[in-house]
N, C-alpha and C positions, 0 to 999 in steps of 0.2 A: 323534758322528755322522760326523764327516770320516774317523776311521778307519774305521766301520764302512765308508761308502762306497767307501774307498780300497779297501780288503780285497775287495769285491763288486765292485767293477770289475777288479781284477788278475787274480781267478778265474773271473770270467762272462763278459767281455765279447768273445770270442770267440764263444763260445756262443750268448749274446744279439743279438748281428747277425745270426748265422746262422737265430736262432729269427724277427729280425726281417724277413729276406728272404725265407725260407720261406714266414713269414705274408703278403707283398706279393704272392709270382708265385703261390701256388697256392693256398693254404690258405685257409678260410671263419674271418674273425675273429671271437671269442668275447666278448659284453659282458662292463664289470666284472662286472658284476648277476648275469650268466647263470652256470649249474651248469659244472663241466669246471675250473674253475680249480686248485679244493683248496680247502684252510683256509688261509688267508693266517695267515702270523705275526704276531703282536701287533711294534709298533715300526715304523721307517722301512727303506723299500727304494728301491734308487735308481731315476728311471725313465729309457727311452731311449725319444727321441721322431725318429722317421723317422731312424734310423741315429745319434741324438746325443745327449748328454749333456744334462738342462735344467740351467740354472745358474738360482743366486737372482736375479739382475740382468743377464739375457742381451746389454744393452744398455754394460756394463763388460767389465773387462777380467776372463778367469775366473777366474787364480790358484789353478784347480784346486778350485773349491768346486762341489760338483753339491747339487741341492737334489731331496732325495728325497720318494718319497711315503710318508704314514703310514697304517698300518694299523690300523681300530677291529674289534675284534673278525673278522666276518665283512665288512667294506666297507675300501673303500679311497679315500683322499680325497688329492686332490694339489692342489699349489698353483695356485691360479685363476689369479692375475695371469700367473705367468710362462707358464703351458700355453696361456691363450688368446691372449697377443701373440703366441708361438710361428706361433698361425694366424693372425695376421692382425687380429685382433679389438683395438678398443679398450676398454679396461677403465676406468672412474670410480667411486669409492669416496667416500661418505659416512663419516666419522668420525660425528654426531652420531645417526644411526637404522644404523651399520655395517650401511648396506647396497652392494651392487655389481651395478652394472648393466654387461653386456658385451653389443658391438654390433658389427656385422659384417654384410657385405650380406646378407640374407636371412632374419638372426634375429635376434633383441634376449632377451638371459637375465638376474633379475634376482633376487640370492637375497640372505636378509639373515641374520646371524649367529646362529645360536640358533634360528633357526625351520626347522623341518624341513618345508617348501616351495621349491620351484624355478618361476618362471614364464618359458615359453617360446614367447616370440612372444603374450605373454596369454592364455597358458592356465597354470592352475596345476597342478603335479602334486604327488604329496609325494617324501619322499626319508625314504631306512633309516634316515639320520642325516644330525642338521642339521650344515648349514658352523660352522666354528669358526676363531680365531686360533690360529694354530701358531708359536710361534718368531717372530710380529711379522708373519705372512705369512697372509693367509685361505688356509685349503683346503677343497675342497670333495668328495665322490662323485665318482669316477671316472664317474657315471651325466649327472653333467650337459654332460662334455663328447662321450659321445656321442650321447646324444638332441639337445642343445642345436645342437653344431657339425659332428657326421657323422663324428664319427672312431671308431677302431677302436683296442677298450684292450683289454688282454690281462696275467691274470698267469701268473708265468710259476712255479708254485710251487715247482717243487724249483731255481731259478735263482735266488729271491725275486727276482723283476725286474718291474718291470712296463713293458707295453711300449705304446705309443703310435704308430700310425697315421695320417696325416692327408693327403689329399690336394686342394686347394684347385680348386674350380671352375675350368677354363679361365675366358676373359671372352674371351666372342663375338666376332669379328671382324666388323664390317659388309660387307656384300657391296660391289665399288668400286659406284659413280656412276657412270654412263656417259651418255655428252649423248643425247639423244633421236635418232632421225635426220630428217633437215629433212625438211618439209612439202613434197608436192608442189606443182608449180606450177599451179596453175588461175586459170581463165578468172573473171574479177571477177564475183561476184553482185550486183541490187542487193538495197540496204541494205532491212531488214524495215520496216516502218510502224508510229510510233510508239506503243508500247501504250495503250491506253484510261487515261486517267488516272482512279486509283482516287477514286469520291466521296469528301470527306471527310465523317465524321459528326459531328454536334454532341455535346458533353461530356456525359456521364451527369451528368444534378445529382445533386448531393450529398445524398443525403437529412437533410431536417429530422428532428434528434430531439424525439420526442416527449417531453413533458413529464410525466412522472408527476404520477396524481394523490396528494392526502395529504388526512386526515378530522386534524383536532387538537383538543383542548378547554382550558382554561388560563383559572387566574381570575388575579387580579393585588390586590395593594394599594397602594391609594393613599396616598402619603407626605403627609402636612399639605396638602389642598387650600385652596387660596385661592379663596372667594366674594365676589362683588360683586352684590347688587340691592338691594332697598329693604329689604328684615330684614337685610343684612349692609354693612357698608363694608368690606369686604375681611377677614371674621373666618377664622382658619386652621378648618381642618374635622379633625375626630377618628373612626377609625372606617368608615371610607371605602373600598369595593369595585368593583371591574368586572370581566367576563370576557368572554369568546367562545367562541363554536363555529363551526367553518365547514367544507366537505367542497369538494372542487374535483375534476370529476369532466368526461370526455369527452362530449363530445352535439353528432353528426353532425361530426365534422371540428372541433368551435370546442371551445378549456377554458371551464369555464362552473365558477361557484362559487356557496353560496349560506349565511347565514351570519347566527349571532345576535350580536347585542353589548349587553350590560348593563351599568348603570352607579348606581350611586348614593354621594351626597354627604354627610355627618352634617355638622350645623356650627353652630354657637351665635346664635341673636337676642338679643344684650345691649340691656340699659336703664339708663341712667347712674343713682345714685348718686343718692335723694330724688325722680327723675321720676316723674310720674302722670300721668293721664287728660286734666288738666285744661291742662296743658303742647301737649298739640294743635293746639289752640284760638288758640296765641299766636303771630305774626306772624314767619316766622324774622327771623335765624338763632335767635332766644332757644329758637323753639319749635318748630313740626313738622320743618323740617330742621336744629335744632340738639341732636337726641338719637335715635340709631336707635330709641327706644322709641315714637315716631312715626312712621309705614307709613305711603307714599302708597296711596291705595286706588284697588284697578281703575277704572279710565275716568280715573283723573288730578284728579278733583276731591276736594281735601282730603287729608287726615291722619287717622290713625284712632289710637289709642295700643294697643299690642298689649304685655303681658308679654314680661316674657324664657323662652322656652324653648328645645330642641335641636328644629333643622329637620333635613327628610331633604328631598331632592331624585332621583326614580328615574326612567329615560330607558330602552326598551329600541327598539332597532330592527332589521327585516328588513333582509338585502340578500341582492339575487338580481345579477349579474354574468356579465359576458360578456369572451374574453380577448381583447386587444387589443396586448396585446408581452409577449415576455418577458424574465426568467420570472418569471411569476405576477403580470401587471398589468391590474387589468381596469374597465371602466368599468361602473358599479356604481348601480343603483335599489335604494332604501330608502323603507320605511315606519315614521314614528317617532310611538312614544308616550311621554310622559311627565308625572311628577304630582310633587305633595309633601302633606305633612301639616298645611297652615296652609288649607286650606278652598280652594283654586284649584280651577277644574276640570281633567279631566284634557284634557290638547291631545292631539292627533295631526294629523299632516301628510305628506304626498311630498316627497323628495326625490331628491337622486344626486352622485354625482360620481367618483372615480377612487381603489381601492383599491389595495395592493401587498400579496400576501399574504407570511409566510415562509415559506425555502426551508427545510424543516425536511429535505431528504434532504443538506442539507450543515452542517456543523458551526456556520459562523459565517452570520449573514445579516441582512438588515435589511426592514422592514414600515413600512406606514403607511396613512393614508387622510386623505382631507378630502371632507366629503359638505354638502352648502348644500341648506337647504328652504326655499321663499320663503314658506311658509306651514302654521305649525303653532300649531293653532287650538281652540278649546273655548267655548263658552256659560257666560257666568256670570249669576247671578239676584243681584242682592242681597237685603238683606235688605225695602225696599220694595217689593220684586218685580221690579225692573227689568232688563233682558235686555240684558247686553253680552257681544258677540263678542271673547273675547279672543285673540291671535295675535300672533305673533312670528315673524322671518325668522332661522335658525339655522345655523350652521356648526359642524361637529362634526368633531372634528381628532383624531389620534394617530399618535406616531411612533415606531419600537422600535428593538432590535437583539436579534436570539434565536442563542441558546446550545442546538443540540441535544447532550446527551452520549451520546458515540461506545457503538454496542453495545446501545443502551437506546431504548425510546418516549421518553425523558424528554427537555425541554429548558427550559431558561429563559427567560425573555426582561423588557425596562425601557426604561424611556422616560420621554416626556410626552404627556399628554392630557387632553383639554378639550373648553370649546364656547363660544359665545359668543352670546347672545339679544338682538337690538334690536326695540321697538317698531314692531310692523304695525299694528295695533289697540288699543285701549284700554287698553292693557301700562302697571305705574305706573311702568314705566322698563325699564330694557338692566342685563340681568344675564351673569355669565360665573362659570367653575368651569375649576378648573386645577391641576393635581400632578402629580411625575412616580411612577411606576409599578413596582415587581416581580413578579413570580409565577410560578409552577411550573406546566407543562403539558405533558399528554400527545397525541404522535402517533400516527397507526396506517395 
């Protein structure tokens, strides 16, 4: 290459200034791209850039090395780096995605090796042929430095020259400053009257968010309940369900909720081991409270002797609620019924107290309630005929923590819950029921 250049400069470059001054004072410059050139030769021709030689490292000393441009077929491609510092331009090079971006006031060009694309100023254009490494040096289409930077390329076909144009924006001079001229003198005004001070207005509140409403259903099983009345001293329970439903829904400005709860117990009346009938009868502890197979009987007079079989105990109750804080806490009227299968009658009663529902529009959340009826009540006949009011003062309790899963109605939720019955009337004692809980239910 050094020869060929050596050779192309001793024979042309007389020539080639003349061709390049010609092209400065008068002549209209030709793109690489544009028709008029010829057929470039295949290989390397040297270029002259505004009357000069480019060297590979214009920034060293030249020792006579010029770094020419190569010729692909019909295009011509010269080396990036050094053409665009020539103008002014800083050039930065990626090794890892070989790409180069050159920057210079008023354009930014940014082309990467192998891809036949040029982006200039963020607009993409393509190119005849992509940039490539040459000799350890990117070159690029003579096309990108005169769309890109405004210069004027030119080959010079029967010279094999190629020539380079470039002339850099002046940089505007500011017009001087000049001091204003003084103010005339005048005669003192007075001073205006202080403007109306603007009212201040009060803060927009901040709007309360509304609380969406949610409809859910979800039953639960009860883990080994523990009972306590006169068929159990504390027998664990086998079998054992509850659930809900409730829908919480706007009405006039208030959350207003309204909502079933079911509940039933299985659990065993055991009878020790040779007891009978007649064991009743005998004076405790030997006899009526010294074997559960002895039931104190409604109104509290006597023992009765009752087999061993499996009891149920079933409690359903209304609540209607109104919201009172949030989210989702409300104070809560219920109407409760409940029975079992040993011949009691069935009671019902009013009562209330303060519900928490769950947040089923958030993943994790927690629920409960505690509702007190001071009077839940039923008529019993015995067998002589005799009419007693039986009733009990009630507290019915439950606490959770629910699991919605994300994306689904579905969520879970566990706990504990109970209730607890003391003697209002003719009750043959204070019973309670108590397990903690799982179950699966759906929101909507």
């Amino acid at each position: 290459m050094k020869r060929l250049v050596t050779r192309v400069i001793a024979t042309t470059a007389s020539v080639a200034f003349g061709l390049v001054a010609f092209a400065a004072a008068g002549s209209t410059p030709v793109l690489a791209q544009a028709a008029g050139f010829g057929s470039p030769p295949s290989g390397e021709v040297p270029i002259l850039f505004n009357d000069q030689h480019v060297y590979t490292k214009p920034d060293k000393l030249k020792q006579g090395r010029v770094l020419a441009a190569l010729v692909r077929g019909s295009t011509i491609l010269v080396p990036l780096r050094s053409m665009f510092e020539q103008m002014g331009a800083t050039v930065s090079y990626d090794p890892q995605t070989q790409s180069v971006t050159v920057t210079k006031p008023g354009a930014t060009i940014q082309v990467t090796v192998g891809q036949a694309t040029v982006t200039i100023n963020g607009e993409s254009r393509p190119l005849d042929v992509p940039p490539e490494i040459y000799n350890g040096s990117v070159v690029v289409p003579v096309r990108v430095i005169s769309e890109g930077m405004g210069a004027y390329v030119q080959w010079v076909s029967d010279k094999r020259l190629v020539v380079v144009r470039y002339i850099a924006a002046p940089i505007p001079t500011p017009p001087p400053t000049m001091a204003p001229p003084p103010p005339p003198t005048m005669a003192p005004r007075p001073l205006p009257p202080p403007p109306t001070p603007t009212p201040t207005l009060a803060p927009t509140p901040t709007p309360v968010k509304t609380m969406a409403g949610e409809v859910f259903v979800v039953g639960d099983y009860v883990f080994s309940p523990k009972v306590y009345n006169e068929f159990s001293p504390g027998n664990t329970g086998t079998g054992s369900w509850a659930g809900r439903a409730a829908i919480e829904f706007p009405l006039s400005g208030l959350a207003v909720m309204a909502e079933g709860d079911y509940r039933t117990f299985q659990y065993p009346h055991n009878v020790g081991s040779g007891f009978n009938s007649t064991n009743c009868g005998i004076a405790k502890p030997a006899g009526a409270f010294g074997d559960p197979g002895c039931v104190t009987v409604i109104g509290g007079n006597g023992a009765t002797f009752v087999p061993a079989f499996n009891m149920q105990d079933t409690s359903v109750d209304g609540r209607f609620g109104i919201g009172i804080a949030s989210p989702r806490i409300f104070i809560v009227g219920s109407y409760l019924n409940q029975w079992g299968n040993y011949g009691y009658p069935k009671l019902a009663g009013f009562g209330g107290g303060l519900e928490k529902l769950p947040d089923l529009d958030q993943t994790f959340s927690v629920f409960g309630s505690a509702l007190y009826y001071p009077s839940v009540s039923g008529t019993f006949i015995d067998p002589k005929g005799t009419s007693f009011n039986l009733a009990y003062r009630i507290l019915r309790y439950q606490a959770g923590i629910s699991l919605a899963i994300p994306s689904t109605p579905i969520f879970l939720e566990g706990g504990l819950l109970g209730d607890n019955g003391s003697n209002a009337s003719n009750a043959p004692g204070n019973y309670s029921h108590n397990g903690y809980f799982a179950g699966l239910g759906i929101h909507f």
